[in-house]
VOVOKE-839102 format. One record per residue (C-alpha): x, y, z; residue in three letters. Coordinates in pm, 1 decimal. Layout:
% VOVOKE-839102
@x: X; y: Y; z: Z; rose: ALA
...
//
This chain:
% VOVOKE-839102
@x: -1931.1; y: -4.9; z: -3052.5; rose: UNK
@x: -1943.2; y: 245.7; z: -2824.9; rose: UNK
@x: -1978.2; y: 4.0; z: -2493.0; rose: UNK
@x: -1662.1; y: -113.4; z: -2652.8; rose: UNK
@x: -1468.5; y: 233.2; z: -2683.6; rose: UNK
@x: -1588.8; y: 316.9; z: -2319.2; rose: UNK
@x: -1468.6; y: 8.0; z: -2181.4; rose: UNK
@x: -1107.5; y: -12.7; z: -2387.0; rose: UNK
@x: -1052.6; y: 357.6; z: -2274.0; rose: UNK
@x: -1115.2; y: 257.6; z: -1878.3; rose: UNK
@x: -938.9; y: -44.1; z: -1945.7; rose: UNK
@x: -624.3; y: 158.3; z: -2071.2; rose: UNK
@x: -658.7; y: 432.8; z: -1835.9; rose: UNK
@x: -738.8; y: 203.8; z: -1491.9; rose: UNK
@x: -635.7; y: 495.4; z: -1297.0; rose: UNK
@x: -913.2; y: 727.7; z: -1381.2; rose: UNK
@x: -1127.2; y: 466.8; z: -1348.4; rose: UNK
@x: -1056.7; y: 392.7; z: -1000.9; rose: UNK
@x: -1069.2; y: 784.8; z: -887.3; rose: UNK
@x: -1462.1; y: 782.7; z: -1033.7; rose: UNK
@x: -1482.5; y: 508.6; z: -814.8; rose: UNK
@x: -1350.4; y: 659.3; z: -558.1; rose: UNK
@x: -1564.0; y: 951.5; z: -624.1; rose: UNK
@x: -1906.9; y: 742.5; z: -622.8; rose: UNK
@x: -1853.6; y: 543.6; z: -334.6; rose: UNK
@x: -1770.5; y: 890.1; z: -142.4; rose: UNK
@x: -2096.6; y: 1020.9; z: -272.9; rose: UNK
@x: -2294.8; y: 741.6; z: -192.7; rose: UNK
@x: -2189.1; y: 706.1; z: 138.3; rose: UNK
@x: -2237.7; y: 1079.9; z: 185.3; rose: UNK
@x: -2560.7; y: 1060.9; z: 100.5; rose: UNK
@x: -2622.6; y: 737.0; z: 266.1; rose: UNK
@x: -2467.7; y: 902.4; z: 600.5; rose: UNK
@x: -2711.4; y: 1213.2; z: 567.6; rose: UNK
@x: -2350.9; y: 1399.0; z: 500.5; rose: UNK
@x: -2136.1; y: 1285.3; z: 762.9; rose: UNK
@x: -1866.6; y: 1122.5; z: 550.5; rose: UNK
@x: -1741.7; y: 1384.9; z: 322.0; rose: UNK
@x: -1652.3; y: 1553.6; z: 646.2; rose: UNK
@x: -1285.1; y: 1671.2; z: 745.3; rose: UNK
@x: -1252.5; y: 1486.5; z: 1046.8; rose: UNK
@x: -1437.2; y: 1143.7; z: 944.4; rose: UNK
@x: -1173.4; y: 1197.1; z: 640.2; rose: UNK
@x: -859.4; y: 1202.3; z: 857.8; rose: UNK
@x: -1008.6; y: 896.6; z: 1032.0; rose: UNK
@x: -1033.9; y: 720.2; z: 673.9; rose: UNK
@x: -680.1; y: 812.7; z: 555.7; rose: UNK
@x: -550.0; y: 713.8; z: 895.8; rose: UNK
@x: -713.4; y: 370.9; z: 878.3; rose: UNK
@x: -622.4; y: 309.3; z: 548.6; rose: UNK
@x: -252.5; y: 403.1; z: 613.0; rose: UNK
@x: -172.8; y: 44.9; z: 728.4; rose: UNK
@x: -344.1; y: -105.5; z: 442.3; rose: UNK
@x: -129.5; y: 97.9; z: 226.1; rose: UNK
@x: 206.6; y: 66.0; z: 376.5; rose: UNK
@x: 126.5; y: -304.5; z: 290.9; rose: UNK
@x: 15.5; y: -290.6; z: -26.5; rose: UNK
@x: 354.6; y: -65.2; z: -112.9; rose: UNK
@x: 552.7; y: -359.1; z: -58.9; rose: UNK
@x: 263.6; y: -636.7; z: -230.6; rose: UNK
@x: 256.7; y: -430.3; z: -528.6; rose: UNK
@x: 641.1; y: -568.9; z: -607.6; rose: UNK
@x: 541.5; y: -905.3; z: -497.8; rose: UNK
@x: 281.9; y: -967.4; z: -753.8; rose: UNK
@x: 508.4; y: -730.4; z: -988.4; rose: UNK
@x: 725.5; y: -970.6; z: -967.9; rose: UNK
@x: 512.9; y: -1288.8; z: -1027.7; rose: UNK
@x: 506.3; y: -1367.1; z: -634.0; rose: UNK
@x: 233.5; y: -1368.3; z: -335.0; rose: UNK
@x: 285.9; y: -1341.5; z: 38.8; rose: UNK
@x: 36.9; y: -1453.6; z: 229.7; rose: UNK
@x: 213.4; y: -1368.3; z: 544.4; rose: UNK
@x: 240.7; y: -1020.0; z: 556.1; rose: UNK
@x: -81.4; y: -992.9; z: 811.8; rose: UNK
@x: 71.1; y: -1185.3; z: 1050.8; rose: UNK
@x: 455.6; y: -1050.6; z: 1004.5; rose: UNK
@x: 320.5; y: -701.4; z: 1079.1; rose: UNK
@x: 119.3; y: -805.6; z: 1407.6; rose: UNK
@x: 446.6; y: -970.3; z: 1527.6; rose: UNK
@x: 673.5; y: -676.0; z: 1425.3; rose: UNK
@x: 397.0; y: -471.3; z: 1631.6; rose: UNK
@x: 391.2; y: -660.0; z: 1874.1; rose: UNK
@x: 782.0; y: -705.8; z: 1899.7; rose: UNK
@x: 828.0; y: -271.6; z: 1960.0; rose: UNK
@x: 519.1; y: -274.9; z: 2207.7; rose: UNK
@x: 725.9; y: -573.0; z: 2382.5; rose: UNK
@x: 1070.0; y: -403.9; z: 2384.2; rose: UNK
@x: 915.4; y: -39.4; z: 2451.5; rose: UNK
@x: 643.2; y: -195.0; z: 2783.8; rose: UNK
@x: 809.4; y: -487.8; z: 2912.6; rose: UNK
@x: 1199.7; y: -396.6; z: 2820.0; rose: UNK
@x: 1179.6; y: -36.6; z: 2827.3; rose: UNK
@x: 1363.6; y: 38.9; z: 2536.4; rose: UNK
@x: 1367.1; y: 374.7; z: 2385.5; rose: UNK
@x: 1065.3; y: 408.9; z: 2062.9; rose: UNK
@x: 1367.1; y: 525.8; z: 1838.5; rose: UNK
@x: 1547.4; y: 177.4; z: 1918.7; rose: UNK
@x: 1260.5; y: -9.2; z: 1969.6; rose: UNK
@x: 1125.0; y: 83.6; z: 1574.8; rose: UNK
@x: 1473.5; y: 28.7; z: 1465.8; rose: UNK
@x: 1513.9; y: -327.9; z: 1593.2; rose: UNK
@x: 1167.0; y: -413.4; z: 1469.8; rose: UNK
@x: 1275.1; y: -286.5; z: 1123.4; rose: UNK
@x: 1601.6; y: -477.6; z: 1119.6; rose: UNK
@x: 1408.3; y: -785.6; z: 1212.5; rose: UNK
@x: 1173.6; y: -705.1; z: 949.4; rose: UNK
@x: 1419.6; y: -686.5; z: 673.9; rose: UNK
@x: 1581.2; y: -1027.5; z: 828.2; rose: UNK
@x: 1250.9; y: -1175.4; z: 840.5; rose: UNK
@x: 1144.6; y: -1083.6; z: 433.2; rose: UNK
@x: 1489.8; y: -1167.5; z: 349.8; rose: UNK
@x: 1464.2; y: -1538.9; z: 502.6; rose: UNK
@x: 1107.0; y: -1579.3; z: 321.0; rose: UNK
@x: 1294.7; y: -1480.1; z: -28.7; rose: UNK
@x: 1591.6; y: -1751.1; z: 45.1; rose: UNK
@x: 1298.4; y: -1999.1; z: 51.4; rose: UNK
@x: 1143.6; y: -1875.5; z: -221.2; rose: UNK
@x: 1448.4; y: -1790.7; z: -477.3; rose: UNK
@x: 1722.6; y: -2053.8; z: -352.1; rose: UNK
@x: 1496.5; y: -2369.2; z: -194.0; rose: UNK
@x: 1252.2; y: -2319.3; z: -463.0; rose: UNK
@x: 956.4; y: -2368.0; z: -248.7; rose: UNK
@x: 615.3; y: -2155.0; z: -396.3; rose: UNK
@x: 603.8; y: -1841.5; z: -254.3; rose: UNK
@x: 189.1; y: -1930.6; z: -158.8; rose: UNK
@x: 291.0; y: -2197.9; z: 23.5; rose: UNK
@x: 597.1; y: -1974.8; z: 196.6; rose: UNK
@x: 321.4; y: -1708.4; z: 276.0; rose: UNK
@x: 119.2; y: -1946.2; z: 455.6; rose: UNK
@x: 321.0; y: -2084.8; z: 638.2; rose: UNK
@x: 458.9; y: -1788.5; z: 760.3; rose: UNK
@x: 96.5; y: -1692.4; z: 825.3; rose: UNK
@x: 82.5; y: -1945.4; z: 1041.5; rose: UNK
@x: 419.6; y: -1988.8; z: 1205.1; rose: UNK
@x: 434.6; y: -1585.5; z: 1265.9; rose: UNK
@x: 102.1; y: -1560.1; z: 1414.7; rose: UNK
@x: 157.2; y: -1852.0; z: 1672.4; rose: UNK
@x: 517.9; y: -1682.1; z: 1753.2; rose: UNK
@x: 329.6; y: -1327.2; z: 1822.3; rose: UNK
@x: 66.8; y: -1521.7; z: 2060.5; rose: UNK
@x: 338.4; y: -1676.7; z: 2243.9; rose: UNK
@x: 599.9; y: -1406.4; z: 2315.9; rose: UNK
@x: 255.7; y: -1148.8; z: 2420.4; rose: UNK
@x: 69.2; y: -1467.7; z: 2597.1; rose: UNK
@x: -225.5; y: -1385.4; z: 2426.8; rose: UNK
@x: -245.9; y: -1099.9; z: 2625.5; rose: UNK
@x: -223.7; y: -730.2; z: 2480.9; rose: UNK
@x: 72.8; y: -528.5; z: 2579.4; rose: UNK
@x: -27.7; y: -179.4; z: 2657.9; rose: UNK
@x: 43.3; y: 135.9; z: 2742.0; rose: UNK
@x: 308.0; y: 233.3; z: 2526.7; rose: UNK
@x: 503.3; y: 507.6; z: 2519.9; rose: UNK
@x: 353.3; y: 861.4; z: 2392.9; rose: UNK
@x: 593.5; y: 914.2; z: 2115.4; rose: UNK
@x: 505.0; y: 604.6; z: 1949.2; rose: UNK
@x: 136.2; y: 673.8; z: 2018.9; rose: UNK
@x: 176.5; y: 1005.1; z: 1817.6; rose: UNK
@x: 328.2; y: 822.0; z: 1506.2; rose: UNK
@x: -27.4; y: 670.7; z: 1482.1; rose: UNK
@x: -224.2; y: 956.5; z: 1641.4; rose: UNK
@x: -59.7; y: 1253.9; z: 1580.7; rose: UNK
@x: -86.1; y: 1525.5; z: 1355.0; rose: UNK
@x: 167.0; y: 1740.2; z: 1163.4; rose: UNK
@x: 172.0; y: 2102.6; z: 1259.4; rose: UNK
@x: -23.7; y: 2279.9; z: 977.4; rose: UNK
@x: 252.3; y: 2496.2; z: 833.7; rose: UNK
@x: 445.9; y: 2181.2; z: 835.5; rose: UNK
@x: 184.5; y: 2051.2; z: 638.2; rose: UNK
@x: 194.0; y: 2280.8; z: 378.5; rose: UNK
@x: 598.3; y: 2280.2; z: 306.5; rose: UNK
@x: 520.4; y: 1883.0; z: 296.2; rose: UNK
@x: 266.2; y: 1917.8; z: 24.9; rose: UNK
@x: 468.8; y: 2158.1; z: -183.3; rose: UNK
@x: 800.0; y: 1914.6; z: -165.2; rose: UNK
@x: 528.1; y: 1631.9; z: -272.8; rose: UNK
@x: 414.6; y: 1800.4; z: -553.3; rose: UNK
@x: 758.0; y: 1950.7; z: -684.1; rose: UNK
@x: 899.9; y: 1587.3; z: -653.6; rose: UNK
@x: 620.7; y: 1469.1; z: -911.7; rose: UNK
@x: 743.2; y: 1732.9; z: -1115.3; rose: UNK
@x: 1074.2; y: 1668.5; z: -1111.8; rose: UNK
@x: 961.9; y: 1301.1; z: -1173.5; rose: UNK
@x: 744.4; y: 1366.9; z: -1497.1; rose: UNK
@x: 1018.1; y: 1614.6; z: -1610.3; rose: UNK
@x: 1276.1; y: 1346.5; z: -1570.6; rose: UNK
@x: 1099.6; y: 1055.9; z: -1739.7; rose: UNK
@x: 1012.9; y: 1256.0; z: -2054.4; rose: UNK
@x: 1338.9; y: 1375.1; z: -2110.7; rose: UNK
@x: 1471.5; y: 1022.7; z: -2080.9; rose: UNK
@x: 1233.3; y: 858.1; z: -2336.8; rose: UNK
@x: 1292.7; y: 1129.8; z: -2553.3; rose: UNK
@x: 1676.1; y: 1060.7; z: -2498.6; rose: UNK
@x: 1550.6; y: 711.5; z: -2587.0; rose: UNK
@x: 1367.6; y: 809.7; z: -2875.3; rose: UNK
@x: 1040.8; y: 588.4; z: -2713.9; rose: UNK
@x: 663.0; y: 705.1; z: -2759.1; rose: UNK
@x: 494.5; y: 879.7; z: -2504.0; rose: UNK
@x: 247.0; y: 1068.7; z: -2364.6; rose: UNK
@x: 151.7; y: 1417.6; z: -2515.2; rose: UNK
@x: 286.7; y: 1702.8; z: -2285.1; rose: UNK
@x: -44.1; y: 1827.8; z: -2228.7; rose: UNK
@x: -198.8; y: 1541.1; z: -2073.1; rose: UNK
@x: 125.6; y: 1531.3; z: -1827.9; rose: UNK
@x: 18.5; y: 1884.9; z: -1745.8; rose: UNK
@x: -372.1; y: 1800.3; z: -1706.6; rose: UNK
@x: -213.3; y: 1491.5; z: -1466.3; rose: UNK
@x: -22.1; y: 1740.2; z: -1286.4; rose: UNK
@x: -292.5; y: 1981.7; z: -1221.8; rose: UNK
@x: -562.4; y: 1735.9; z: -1098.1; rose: UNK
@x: -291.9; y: 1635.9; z: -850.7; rose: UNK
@x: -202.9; y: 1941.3; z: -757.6; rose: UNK
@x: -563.7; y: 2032.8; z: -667.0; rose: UNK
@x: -608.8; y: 1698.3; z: -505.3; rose: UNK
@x: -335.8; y: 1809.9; z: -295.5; rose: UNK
@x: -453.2; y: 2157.2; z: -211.3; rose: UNK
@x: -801.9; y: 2031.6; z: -72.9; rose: UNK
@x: -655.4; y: 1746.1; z: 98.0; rose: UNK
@x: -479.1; y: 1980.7; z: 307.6; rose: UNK
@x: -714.5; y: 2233.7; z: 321.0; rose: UNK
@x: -968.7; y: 1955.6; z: 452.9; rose: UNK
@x: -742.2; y: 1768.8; z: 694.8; rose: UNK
@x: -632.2; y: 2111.8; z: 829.5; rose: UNK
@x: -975.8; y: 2207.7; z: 908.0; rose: UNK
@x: -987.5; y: 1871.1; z: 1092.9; rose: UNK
@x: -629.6; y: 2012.6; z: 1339.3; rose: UNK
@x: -369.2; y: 1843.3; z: 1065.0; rose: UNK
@x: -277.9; y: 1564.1; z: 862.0; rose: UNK
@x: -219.9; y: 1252.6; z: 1080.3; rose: UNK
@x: 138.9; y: 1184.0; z: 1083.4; rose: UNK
@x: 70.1; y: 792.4; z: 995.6; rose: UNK
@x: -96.9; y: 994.1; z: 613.8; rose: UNK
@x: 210.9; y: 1178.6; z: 581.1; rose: UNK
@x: 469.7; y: 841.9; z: 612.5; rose: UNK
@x: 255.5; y: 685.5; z: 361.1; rose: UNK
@x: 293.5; y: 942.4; z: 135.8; rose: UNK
@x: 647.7; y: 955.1; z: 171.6; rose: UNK
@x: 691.9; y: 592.2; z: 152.3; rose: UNK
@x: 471.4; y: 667.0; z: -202.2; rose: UNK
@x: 765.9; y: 909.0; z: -344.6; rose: UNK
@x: 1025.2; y: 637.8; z: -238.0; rose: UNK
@x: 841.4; y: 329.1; z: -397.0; rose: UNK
@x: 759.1; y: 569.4; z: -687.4; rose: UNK
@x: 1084.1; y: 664.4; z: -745.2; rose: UNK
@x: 1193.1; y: 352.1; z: -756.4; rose: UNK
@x: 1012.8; y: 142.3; z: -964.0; rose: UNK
@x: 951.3; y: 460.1; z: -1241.2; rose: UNK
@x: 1349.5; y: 584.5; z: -1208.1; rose: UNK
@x: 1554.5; y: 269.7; z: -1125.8; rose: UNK
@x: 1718.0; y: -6.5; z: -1312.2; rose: UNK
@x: 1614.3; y: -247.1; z: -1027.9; rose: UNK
@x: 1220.9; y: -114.8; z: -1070.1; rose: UNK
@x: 1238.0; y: -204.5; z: -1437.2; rose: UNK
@x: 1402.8; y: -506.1; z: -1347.1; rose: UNK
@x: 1114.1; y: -640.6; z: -1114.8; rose: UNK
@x: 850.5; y: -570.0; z: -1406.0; rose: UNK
@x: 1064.9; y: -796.2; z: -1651.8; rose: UNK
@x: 1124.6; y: -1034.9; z: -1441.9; rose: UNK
@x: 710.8; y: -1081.2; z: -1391.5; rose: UNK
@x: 683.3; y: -1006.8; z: -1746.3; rose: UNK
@x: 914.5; y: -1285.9; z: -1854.9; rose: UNK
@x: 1109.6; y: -1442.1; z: -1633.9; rose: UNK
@x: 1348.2; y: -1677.1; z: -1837.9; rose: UNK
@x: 1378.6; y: -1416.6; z: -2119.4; rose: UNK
@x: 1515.9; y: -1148.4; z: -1809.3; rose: UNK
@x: 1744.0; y: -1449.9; z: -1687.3; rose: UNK
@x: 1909.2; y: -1459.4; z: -2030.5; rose: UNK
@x: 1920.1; y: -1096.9; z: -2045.9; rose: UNK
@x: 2158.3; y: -1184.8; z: -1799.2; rose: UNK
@x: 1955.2; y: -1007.6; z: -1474.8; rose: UNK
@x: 2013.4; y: -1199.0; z: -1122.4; rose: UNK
@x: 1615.6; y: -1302.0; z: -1084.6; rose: UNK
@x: 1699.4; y: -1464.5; z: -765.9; rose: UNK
@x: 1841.9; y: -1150.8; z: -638.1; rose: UNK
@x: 1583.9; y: -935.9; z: -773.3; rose: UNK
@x: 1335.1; y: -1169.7; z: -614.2; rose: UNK
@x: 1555.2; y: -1174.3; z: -308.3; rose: UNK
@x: 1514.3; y: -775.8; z: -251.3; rose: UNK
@x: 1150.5; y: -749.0; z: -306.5; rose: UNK
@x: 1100.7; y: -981.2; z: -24.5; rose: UNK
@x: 1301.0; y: -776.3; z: 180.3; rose: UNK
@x: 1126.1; y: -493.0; z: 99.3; rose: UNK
@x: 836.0; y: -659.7; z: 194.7; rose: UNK
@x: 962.0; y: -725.7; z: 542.8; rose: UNK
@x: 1031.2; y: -361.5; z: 607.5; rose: UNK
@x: 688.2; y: -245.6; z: 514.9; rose: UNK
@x: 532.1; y: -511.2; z: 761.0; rose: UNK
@x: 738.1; y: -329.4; z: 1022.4; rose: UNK
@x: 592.6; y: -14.7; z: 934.4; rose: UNK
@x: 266.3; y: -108.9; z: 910.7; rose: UNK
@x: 329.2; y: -318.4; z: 1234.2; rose: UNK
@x: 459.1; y: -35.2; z: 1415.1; rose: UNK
@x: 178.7; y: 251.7; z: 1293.3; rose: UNK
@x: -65.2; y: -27.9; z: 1379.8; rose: UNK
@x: 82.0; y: -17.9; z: 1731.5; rose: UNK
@x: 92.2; y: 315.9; z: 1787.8; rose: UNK
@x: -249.9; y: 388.0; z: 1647.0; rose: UNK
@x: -348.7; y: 146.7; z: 1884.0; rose: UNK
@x: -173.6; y: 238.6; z: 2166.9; rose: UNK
@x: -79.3; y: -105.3; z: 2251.8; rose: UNK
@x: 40.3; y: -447.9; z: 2151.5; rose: UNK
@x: -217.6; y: -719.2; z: 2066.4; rose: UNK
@x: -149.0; y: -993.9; z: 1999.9; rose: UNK
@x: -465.5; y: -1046.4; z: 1711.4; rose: UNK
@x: -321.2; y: -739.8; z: 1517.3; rose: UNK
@x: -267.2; y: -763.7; z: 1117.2; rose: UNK
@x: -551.6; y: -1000.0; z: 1128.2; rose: UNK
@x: -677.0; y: -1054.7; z: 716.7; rose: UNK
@x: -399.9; y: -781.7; z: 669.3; rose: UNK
@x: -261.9; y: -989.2; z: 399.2; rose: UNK
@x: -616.5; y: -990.1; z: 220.2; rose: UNK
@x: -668.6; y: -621.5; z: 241.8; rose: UNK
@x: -262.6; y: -547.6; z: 62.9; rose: UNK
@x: -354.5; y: -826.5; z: -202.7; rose: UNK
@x: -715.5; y: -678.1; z: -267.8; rose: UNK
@x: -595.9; y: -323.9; z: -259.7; rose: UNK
@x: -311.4; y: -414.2; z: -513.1; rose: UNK
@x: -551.3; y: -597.4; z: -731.2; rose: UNK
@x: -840.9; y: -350.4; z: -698.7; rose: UNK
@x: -554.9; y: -57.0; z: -825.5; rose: UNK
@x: -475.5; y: -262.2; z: -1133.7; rose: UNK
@x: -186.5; y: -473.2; z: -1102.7; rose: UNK
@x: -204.2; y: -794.1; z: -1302.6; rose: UNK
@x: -212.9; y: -1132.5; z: -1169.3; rose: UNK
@x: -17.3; y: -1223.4; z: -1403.1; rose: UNK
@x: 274.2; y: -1026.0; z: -1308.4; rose: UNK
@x: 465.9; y: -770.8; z: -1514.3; rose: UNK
@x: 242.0; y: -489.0; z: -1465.2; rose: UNK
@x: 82.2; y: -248.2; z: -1147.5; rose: UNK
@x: 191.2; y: 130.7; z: -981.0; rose: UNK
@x: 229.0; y: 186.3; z: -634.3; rose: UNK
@x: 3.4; y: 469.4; z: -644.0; rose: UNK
@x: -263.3; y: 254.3; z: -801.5; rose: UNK
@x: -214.9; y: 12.5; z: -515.2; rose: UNK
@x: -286.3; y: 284.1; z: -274.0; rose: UNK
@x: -600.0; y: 430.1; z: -428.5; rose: UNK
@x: -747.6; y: 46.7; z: -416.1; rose: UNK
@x: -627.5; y: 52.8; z: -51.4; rose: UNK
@x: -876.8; y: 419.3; z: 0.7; rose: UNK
@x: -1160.5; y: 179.6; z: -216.5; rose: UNK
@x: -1074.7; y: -77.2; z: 82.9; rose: UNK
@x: -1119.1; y: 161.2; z: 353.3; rose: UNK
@x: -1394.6; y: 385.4; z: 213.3; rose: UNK
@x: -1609.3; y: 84.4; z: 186.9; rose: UNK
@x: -1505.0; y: -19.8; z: 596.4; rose: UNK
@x: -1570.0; y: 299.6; z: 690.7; rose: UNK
@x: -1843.3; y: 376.5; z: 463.7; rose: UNK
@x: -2062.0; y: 76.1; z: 565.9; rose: UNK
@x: -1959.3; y: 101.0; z: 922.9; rose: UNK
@x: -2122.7; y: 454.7; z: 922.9; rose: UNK
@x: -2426.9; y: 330.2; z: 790.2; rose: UNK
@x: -2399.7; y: 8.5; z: 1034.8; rose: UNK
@x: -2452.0; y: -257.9; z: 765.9; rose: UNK
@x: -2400.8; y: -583.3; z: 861.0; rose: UNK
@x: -2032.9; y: -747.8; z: 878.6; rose: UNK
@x: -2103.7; y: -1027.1; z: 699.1; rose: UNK
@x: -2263.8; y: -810.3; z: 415.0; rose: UNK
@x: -1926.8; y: -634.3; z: 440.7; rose: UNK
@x: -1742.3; y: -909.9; z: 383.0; rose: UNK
@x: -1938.1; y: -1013.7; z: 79.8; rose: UNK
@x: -1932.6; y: -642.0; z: -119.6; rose: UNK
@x: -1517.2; y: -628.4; z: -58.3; rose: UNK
@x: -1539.3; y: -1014.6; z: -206.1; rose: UNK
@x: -1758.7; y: -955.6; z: -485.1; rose: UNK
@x: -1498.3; y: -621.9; z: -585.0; rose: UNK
@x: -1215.4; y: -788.9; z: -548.7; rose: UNK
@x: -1347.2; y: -1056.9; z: -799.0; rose: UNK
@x: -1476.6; y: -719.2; z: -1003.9; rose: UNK
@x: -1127.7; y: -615.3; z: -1009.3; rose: UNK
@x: -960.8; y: -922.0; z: -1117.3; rose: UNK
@x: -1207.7; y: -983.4; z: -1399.9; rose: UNK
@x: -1110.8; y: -609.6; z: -1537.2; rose: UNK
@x: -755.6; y: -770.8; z: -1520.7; rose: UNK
@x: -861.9; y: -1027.3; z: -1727.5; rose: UNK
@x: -1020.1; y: -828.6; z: -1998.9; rose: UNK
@x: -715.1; y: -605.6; z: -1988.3; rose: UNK
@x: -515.5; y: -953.6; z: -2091.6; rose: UNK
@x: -738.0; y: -1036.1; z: -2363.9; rose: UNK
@x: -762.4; y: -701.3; z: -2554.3; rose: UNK
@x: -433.4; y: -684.2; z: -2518.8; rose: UNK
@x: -381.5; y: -1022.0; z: -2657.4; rose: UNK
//
């Protein structure tokens, strides 16, 4: 019985679960690294690596919210790379203009995906890979196969750069009084709304814990010069996508329309246009992940975003959102996309085989999507 209690309680509260997981690979690997990964400038590395995972999985999280996949968005963010290290090298465009264009062509680009999916009524797997396909050929013909370097200094600081640390610290204080102002705002409207919640004290304990999260983040990725600028768009790419699928009427109309589609539709909710916007968001997050990629890079190359699509769908499944649509948190997306790159990083440390890589981020991906499934039937 107890087993049982242990198991419903993670199952409830996935989040918590994933931070002890967090926790213990960190620990392992620390110990496995005789203490070099707990270290502030091995962490900056990590966050910085797993920034383009998680700029990814910010958009994939709405896809599979939404009863969708995209299989494409690998590809779509090597192209969208490569497009700004084209027009910045070969054109000499300005990096302002440059990222603009590839964000325009981004939204154009997610947009056309969603008119397959929503109006043609062609399966969005099937959309996905082709796109994986089509998008990958069209980046190795425009670069020749060849990688397009160097680029210009201001984009290389969007990837390698770090934010002043006073800077820093405003940042993290306008983070943390933006959650506030979230929780705040969310209580008083299910009170307004008479709807069961949370007690206030375990919004407070929530609070805390993130607060301190955030004080020795900074005070760790300080010690290491800063926190890389590629960290600090992520995070406020998080208080965006937060705000918009926890504040919104079109964030609580993505989860019904993966909840139940038809019953949404007679609600009298446009699911094709619902549907329609996701995918552009989508497109727009490939270009920032495309372009971060770039710049962290320092070049063009034309086999960037390679098995990007598997990392955003892992990390999105690893931080809880269903399969089945309906259900998921952009924050939980983001901690599976840290699982994703603790374990790279971790095992690369310890210089464990790639193909044993490959099978540990299989076999907890699987993990993850059997939790899902338990989730289903207790819920059931």
């Amino acid at each position: 019985m107890q087993a049982q209690q242990v198991q419903q309680f993670f199952v409830r509260y996935k989040i918590i679960a994933l931070l002890l997981a967090v926790a213990a690979i960190w620990i392992f690997f620390h110990i496995g690294t005789d203490g070099d990964f707990i270290t502030p400038r091995n962490v900056a590395n990590l966050l910085r690596q797993m920034s383009i995972t998680g700029m990814l999985a910010c958009g994939m999280v709405f896809i599979i919210i939404s009863g969708e996949i995209d299989l494409s968005v690998g590809s779509l963010s090597g192209l969208l790379g490569g497009v700004v290290a084209i027009l910045t090298v070969n054109m000499h465009w300005g990096t302002p203009a440059a990222i603009a264009a590839a964000l325009v062509v981004g939204l154009g680009i997610g947009l056309f995906n969603g008119f397959w999916v929503t109006k043609l009524r062609v399966p969005s797997f099937i959309v996905g890979l082709g796109g994986m396909l089509a998008f990958r050929g069209i980046l190795l013909g425009i670069t020749h196969s060849a990688t397009i370097a160097p680029v210009p200094d201001d984009l290389i600081y969007l990837g390698q750069g770090l934010v002043p640390i006073g800077l820093s610290r405003v940042l993290g204080g306008v983070i943390f009084l933006l959650l506030l102002a979230i929780t705040v705002m969310r209580r008083r409207r299910r009170n307004k709304l008479e709807l069961k919640q949370m007690p206030v004290w375990m919004d407070v304990v929530k609070l805390v814990v993130i607060g301190a999260v955030i004080i020795g983040s900074l005070r760790m990725l300080n010690d290491a010069g800063g926190v890389p600028v590629p960290v600090m768009i992520l995070l406020g790419l998080l208080g965006i996508f937060s705000y918009i699928s926890t504040q919104t009427v079109f964030g609580r109309h993505i989860y019904a329309v993966g909840g139940n589609m038809e019953a949404t539709r007679l609600s009298g909710v446009n699911v094709a246009r619902v549907k329609l916007a996701v995918f552009a968001m989508m497109g727009v997050m490939c270009a920032f992940a495309g372009v971060i990629n770039t710049a962290r890079l320092a070049a063009g190359s034309p086999s960037a975003g390679t098995s990007g699509e598997l990392d955003a769908i892992a990390a999105c499944f690893i931080g809880g959102t269903s399969m089945r649509g309906g259900s998921g948190t952009v924050h939980g997306a983001l901690i599976g996309a840290l699982v994703m790159a603790s374990l790279d990083n971790g095992m690369s440390m310890m210089d464990v085989d790639t193909f044993w890589q490959m099978i540990v981020k299989g076999s907890i991906l699987v993990l993850a999507v059997w939790v899902d499934v338990l989730s289903g039937s207790n819920r059931g």
